[in-house]
C-alpha positions as CSV (number, residue, x, y, z in Angstrom):
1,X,-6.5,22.5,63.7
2,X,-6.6,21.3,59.9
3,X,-3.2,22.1,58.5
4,X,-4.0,24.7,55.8
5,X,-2.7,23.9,51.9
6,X,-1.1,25.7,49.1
7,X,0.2,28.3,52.1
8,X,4.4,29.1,52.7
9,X,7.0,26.4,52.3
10,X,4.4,24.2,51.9
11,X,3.0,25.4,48.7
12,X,6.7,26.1,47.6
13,X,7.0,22.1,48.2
14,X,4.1,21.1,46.3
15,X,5.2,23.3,43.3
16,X,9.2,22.1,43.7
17,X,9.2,18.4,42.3
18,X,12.1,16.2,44.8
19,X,15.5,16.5,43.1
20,X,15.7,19.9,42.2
21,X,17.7,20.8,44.6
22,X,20.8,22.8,44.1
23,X,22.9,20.4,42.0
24,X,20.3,17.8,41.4
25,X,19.2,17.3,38.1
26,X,15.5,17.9,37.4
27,X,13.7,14.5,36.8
28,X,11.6,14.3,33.5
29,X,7.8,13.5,33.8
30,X,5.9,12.0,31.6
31,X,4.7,15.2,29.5
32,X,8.8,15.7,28.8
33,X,9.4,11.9,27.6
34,X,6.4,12.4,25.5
35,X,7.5,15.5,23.9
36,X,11.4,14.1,23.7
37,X,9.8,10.6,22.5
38,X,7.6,12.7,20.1
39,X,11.0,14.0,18.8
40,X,12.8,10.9,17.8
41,X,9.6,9.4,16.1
42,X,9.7,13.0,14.0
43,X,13.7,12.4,13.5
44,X,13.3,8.6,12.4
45,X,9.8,9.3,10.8
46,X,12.6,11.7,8.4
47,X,15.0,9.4,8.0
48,X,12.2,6.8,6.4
49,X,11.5,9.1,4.2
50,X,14.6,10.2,3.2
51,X,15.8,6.7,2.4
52,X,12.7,6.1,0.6
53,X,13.2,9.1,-1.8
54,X,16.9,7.7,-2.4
55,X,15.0,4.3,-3.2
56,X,12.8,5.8,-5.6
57,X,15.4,7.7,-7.7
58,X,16.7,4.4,-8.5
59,X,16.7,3.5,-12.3
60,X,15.8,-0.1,-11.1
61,X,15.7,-2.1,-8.3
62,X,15.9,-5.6,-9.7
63,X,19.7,-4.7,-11.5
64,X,20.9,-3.0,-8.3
65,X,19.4,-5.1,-6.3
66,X,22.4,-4.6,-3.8
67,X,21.8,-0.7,-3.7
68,X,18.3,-1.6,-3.2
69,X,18.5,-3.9,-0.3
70,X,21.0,-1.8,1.6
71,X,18.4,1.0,1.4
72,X,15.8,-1.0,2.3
73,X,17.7,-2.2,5.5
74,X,18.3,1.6,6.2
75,X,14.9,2.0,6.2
76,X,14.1,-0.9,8.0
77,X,16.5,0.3,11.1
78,X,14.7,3.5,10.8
79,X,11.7,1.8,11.3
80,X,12.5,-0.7,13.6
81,X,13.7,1.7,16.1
82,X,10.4,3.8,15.7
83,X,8.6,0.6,16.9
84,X,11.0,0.2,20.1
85,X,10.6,3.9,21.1
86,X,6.5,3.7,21.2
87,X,6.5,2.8,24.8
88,X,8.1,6.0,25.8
89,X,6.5,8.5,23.5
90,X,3.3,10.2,23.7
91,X,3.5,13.3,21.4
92,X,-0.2,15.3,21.8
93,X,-0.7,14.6,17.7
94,X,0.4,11.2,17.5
95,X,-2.1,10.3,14.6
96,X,-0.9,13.8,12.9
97,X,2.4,12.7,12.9
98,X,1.9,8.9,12.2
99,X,-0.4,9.6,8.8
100,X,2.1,12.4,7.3
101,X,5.3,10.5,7.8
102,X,3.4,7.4,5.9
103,X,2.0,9.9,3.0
104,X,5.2,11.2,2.6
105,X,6.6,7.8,2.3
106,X,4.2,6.5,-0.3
107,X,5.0,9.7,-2.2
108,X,8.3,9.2,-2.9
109,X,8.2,5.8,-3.8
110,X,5.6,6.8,-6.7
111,X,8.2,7.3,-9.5
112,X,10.2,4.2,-8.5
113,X,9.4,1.9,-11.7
114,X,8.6,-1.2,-10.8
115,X,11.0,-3.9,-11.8
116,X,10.9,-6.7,-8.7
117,X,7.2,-7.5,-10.1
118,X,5.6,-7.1,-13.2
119,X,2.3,-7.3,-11.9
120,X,1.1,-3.4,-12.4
121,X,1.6,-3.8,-15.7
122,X,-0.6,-6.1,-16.0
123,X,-3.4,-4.1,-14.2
124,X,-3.2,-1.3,-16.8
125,X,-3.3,-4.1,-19.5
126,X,-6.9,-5.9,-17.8
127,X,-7.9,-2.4,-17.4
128,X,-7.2,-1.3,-20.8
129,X,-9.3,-4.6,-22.0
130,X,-12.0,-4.1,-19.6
131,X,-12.5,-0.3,-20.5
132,X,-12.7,-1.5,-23.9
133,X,-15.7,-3.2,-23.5
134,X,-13.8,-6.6,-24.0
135,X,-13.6,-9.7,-21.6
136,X,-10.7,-10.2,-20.3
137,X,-11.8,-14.0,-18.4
138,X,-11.9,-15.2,-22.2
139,X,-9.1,-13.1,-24.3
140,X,-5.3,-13.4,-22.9
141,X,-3.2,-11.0,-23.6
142,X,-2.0,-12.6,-27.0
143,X,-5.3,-13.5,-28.7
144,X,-5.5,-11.9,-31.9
145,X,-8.6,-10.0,-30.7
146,X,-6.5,-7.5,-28.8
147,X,-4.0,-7.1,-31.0
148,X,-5.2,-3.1,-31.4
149,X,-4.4,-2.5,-27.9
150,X,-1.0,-4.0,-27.6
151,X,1.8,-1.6,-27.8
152,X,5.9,-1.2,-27.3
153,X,5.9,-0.4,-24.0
154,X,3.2,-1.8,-22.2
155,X,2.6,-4.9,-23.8
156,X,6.0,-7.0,-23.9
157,X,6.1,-6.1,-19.9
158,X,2.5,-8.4,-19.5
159,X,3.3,-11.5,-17.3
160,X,1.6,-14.7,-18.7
161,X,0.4,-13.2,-21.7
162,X,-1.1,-16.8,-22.6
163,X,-3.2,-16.8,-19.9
164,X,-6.5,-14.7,-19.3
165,X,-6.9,-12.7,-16.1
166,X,-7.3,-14.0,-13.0
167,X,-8.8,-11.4,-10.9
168,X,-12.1,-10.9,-9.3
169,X,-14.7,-8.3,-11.0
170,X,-14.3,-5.3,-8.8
171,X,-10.1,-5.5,-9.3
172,X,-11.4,-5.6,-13.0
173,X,-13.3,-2.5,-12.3
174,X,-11.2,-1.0,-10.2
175,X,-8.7,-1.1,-13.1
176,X,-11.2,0.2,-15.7
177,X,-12.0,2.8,-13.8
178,X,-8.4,4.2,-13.8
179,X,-7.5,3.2,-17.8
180,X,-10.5,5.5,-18.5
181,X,-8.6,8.3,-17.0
182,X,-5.2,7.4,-17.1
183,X,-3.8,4.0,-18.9
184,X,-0.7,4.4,-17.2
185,X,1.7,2.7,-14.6
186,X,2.0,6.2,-12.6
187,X,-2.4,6.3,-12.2
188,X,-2.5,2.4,-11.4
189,X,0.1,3.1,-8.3
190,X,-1.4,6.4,-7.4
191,X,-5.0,4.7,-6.8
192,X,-3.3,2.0,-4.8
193,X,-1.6,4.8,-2.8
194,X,-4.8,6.4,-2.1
195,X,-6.4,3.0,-0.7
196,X,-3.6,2.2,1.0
197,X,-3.8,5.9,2.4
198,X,-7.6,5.7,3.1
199,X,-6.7,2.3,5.3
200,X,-4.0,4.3,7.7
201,X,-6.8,6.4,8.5
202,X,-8.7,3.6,9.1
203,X,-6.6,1.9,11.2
204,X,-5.8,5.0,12.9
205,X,-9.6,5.4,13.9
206,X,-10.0,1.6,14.7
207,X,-6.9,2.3,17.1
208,X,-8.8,4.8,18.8
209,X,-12.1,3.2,19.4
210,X,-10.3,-0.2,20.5
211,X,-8.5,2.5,23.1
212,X,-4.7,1.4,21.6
213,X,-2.2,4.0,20.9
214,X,-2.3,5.5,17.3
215,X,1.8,5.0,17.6
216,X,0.7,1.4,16.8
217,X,-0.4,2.0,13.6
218,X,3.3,2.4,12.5
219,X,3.7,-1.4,12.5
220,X,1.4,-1.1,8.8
221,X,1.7,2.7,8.0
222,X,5.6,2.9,8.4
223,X,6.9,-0.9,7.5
224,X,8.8,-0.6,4.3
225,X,7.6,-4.0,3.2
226,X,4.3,-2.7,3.1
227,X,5.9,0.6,1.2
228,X,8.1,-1.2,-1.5
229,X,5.4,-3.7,-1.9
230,X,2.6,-0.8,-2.4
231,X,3.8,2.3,-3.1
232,X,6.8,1.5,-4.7
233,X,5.7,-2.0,-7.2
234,X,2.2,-1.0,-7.2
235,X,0.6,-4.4,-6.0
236,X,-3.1,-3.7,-5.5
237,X,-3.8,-5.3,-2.0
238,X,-4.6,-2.2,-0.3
239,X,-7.8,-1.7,-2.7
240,X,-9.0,-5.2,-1.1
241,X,-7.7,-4.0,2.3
242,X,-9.0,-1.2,3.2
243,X,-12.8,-3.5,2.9
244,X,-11.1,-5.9,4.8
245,X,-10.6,-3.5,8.0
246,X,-13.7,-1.3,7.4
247,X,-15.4,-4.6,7.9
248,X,-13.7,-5.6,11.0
249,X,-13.7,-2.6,12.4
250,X,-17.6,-2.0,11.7
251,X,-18.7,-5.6,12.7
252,X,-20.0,-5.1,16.1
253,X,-21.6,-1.2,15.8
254,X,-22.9,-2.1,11.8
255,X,-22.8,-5.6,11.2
256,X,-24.7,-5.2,7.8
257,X,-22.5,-2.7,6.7
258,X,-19.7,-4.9,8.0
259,X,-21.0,-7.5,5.9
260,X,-21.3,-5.5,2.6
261,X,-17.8,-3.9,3.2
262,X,-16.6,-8.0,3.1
263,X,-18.0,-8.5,-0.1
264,X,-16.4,-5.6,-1.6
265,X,-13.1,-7.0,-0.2
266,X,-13.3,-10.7,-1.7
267,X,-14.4,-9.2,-4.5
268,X,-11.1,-7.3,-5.4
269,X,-9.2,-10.2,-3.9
270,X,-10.1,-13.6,-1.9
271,X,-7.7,-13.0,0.9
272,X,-10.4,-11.3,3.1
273,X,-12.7,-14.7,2.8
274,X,-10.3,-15.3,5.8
275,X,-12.1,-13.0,8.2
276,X,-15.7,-14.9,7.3
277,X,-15.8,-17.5,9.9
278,X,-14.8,-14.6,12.7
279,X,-17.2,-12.5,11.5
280,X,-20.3,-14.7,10.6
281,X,-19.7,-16.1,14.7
282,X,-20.8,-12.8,15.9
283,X,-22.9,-11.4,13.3
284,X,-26.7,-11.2,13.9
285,X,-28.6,-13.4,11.4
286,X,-29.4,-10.3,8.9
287,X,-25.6,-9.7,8.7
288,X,-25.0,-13.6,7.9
289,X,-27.4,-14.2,5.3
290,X,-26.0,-10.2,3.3
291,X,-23.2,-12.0,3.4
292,X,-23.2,-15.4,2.6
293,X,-25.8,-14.0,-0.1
294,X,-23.8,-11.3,-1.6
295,X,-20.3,-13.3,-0.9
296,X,-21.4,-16.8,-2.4
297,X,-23.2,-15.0,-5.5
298,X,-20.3,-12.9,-6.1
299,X,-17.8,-15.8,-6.3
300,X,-19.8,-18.1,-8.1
301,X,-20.1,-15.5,-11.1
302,X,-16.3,-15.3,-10.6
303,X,-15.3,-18.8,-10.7
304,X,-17.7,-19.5,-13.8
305,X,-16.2,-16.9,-16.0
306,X,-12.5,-17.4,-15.0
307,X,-13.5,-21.0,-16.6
308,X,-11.1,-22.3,-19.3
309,X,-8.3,-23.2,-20.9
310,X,-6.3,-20.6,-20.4
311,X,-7.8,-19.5,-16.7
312,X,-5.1,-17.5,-15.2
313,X,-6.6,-18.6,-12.2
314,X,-6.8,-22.4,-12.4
315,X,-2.9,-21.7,-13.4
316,X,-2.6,-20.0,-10.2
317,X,-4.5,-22.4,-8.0
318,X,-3.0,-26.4,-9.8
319,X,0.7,-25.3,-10.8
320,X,2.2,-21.8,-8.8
321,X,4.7,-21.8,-5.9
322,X,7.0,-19.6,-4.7
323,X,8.9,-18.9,-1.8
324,X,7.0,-21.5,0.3
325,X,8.9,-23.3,3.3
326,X,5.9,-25.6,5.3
327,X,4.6,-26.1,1.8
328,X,7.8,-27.6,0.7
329,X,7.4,-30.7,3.4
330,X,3.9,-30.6,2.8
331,X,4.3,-30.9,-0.9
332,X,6.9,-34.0,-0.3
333,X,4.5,-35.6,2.5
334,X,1.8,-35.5,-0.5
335,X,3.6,-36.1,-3.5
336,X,0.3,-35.5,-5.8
337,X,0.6,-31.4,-6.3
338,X,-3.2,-30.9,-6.3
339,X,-3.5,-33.4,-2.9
340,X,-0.9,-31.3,-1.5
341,X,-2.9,-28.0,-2.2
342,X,-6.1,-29.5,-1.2
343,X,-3.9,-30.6,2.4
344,X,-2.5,-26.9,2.5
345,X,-6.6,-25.1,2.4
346,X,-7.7,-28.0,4.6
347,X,-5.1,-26.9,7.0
348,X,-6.3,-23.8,6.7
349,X,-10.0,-23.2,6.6
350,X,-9.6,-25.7,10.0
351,X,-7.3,-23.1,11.8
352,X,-9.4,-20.4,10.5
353,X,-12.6,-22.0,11.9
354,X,-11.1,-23.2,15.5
355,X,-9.4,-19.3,15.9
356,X,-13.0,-18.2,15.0
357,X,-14.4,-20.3,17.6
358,X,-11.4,-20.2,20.0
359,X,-11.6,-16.4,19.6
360,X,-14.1,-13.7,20.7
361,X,-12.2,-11.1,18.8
362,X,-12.8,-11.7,15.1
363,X,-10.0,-9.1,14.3
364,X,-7.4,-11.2,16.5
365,X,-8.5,-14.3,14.8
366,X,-8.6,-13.0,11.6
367,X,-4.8,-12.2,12.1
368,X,-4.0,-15.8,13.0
369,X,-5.8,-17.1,9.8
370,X,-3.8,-14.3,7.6
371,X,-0.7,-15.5,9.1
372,X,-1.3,-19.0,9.4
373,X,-2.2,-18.5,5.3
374,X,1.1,-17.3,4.4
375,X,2.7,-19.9,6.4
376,X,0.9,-22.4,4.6
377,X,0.1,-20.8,1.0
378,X,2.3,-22.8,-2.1
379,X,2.8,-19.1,-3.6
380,X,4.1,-16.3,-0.3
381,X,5.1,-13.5,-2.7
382,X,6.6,-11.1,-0.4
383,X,3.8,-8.4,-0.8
384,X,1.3,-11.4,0.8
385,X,2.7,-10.6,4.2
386,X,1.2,-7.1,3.9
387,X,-2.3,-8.9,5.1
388,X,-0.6,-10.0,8.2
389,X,0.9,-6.6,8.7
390,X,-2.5,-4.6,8.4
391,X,-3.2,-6.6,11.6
392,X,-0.1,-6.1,13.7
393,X,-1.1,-2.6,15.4
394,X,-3.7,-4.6,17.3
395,X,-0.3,-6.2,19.2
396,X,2.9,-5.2,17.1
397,X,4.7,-9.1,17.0
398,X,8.4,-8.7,16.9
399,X,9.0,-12.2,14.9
400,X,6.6,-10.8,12.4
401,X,7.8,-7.5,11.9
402,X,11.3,-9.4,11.3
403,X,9.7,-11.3,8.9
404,X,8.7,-8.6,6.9
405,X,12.2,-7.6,6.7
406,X,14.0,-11.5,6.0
407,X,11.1,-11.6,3.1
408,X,12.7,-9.0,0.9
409,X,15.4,-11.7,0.1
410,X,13.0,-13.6,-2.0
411,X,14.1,-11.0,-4.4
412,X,17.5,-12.2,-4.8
413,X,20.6,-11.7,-2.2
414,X,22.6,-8.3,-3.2
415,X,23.7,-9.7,-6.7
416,X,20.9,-9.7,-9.3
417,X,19.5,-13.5,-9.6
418,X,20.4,-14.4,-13.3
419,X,17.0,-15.9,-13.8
420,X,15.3,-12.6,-13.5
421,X,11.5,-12.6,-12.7
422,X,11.7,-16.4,-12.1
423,X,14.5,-16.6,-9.3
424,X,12.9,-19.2,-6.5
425,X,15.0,-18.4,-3.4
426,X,17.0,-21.6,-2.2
427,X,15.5,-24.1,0.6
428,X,18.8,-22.9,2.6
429,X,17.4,-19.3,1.8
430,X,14.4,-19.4,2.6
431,X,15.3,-21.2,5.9
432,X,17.2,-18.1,6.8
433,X,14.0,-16.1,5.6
434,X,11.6,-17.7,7.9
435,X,14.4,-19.2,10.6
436,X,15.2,-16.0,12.0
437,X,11.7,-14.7,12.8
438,X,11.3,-18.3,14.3
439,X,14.2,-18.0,16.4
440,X,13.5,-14.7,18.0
441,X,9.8,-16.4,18.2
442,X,11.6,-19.1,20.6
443,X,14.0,-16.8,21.9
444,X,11.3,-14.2,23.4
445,X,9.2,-17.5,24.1
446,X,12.0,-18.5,26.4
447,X,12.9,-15.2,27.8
448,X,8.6,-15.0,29.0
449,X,9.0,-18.5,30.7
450,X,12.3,-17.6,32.5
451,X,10.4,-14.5,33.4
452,X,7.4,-16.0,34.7
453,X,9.3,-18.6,36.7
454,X,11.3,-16.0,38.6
455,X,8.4,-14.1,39.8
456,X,6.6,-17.5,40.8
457,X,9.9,-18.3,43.0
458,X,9.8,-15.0,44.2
């Protein structure tokens, strides 16, 4: 006869999970790790935060920079561990908890003044200029034209003040836009806060329709390079950013908006040109010609009015560096410092183009060609890296995400740098910066091989 189910000791069984016996302890299933899991992200997802809100009270980060840094490395552990406990939680509102820990994060950074980079101030400057109907490509900050908009606080705080701006037309509106209702540090970070906010949730949904974990999204959301660099100095990256993903993630399902989103985004800054080989690979020919159309007229307006004397951006592109490790042997292979630069984008646009072709996945190829760029760039400000780390919840990189925290000593180590806003970290720095990402890179490297040759003995 059929044995009958769910009757007697049978059914007792079936409810009674093996090692709850009488002195056994009960064994955990997966709902429980999720749930204890779910826990410690909420615990170290508070400790971030906390540590961040002791950051922002700081009066200034650049004359305690020791204060600073030990923070930052609190954070970072906070952090770090979150990223080694994703495997073993599943909490049932992982994206809840992911996008509130990183609001509250960028929150209480927002009355940090910035002090490792002048840079914000110099938004709220171009967007003072451009809201007054001048033209900032031809007036730097000290011709006499402007002289009714300069002022005691704002003004001696303007990097370069000889040269005219050098960013793209939408940055330019972007600032605008928020001098018209605010001309003020405080606005500037807030509406980089909000981007930056706007491209969680779009990583968070990206996460989803690639079928990853939202947990992943931590590797950008939580990272307190990304929040010092953002939130706390007010570096506009985000606004470019959050183009730069919509585009990615929209290229297969609406390759024209795709296409549109990626003009936006080289329009605020170049960095997302990157992604256009990738993208142009396995875009129908509609998508391609928006594109090349929209992209190529865009930056040809750009390049002829940043024309000039006193282009901020030929200043950028002929005489900059900073923090740069291949470039330095680069720059002493090819003596001439425009060769070099010419070398360094050659480099480039051919990694770009063989990861594009090598590549079905124009996100995952994008991500070599961001980091390949920083590698390679003559100027890696810290808050550069935040391009690479947009990418990392596709397949969180541990050398990487070390990286991000060895890049904060660019800054200066624990004592303030007497040179101020033009320290240049040491080569023997910036060989511990970069060295120790590379040797966990080699270290994991090695582990894999041992790995893989013990299972092919086996």
């Amino acid at each position: 006869m059929p044995e009958r189910r769910g009757s007697g000791s049978g059914e007792r069984e079936a409810r009674e999970p093996r090692g709850t016996a009488a002195g056994a302890a009960p064994v955990a299933g997966p709902g429980d790790r999720g749930r204890h899991g779910g826990l410690e992200l909420m615990v170290l997802g508070t400790g971030l935060v906390f540590t961040l809100t002791l950051m922002g009270r700081l009066e200034s980060w650049s004359l305690g920079l020791g204060r600073f840094q030990a923070l930052y490395a609190a954070a970072f552990a906070c952090f770090a561990l979150a990223m080694l406990r994703l495997r073993s939680a599943s909490p049932a509102r992982a994206a809840w908890l992911v996008f509130a820990v990183a609001a509250a994060a960028r929150l209480a950074l927002l009355p940090a003044p910035p002090s490792l980079s002048d840079d914000v101030y110099r938004y709220v400057w171009e967007g003072k200029v451009a809201a007054a109907g001048l033209d900032p490509y031809h007036l730097s900050p000290r011709d006499p034209a402007l002289a009714a908009l300069r002022d005691a606080s704002l003004y001696p705080r303007i990097n370069h003040p000889e040269l005219a701006t050098l960013y793209p037309p939408l940055a330019l509106a972007g600032f605008a836009l928020v001098a018209r209702l605010s001309p003020t540090v405080t606005a500037i970070k807030l509406w980089v806060i909000l981007h930056d906010l706007a491209l969680v949730l779009l990583l968070l949904a990206w996460a989803r329709s690639r079928g990853l974990s939202p947990l992943g999204v931590i590797a950008y959301a939580w990272n307190p390079l990304v929040l010092v660099e953002y939130a706390g100095s007010g570096h506009s990256d985000p606004t470019a950013l959050v183009w730069l993903i919509a585009a990615l993630m929209w290229a297969g399902r609406r390759p024209v908006a795709a296409a549109l989103a990626l003009t936006v985004g080289v329009l605020v800054k170049l960095a997302p040109l990157v992604a256009l080989p990738a993208l142009l690979r396995g875009w129908p020919w509609r998508a391609r010609l928006v594109a090349l159309a929209a992209t190529g007229l865009g930056l040809g307006g750009f390049v002829a009015l940043t024309r000039g004397a006193d282009s901020g951006l030929t200043a950028y592109a002929r005489t900059w560096a900073n923090n740069e490790l291949a470039f330095h042997y680069l720059s002493r292979l090819v003596p001439d410092p425009l060769a070099a630069r010419g070398w360094a984008l050659a480099l480039l646009v051919l990694a770009v183009v063989a990861a594009a072709w090598g590549r079905p996945d124009a996100a995952r190829a994008t991500r070599v060609g961001m980091r390949l760029g920083f590698v390679l760039t003559p100027v890696a400000h810290p808050w550069y890296l935040g391009w690479a780390m947009a990418l990392e919840p596709l397949a969180p990189s541990a050398p990487w995400l070390l990286l991000s925290f060895t890049a904060i000593l660019s800054y200066g180590v624990l004592v303030p740098p007497a040179q101020g806003g033009a320290y240049h970290l040491s080569l023997a720095g910036r060989w511990c910066e970069y060295g120790a990402p590379l040797a966990l890179a080699l270290g994991l490297a090695w582990a894999a091989r041992r790995r893989a040759a013990a299972v092919t003995r086996a």
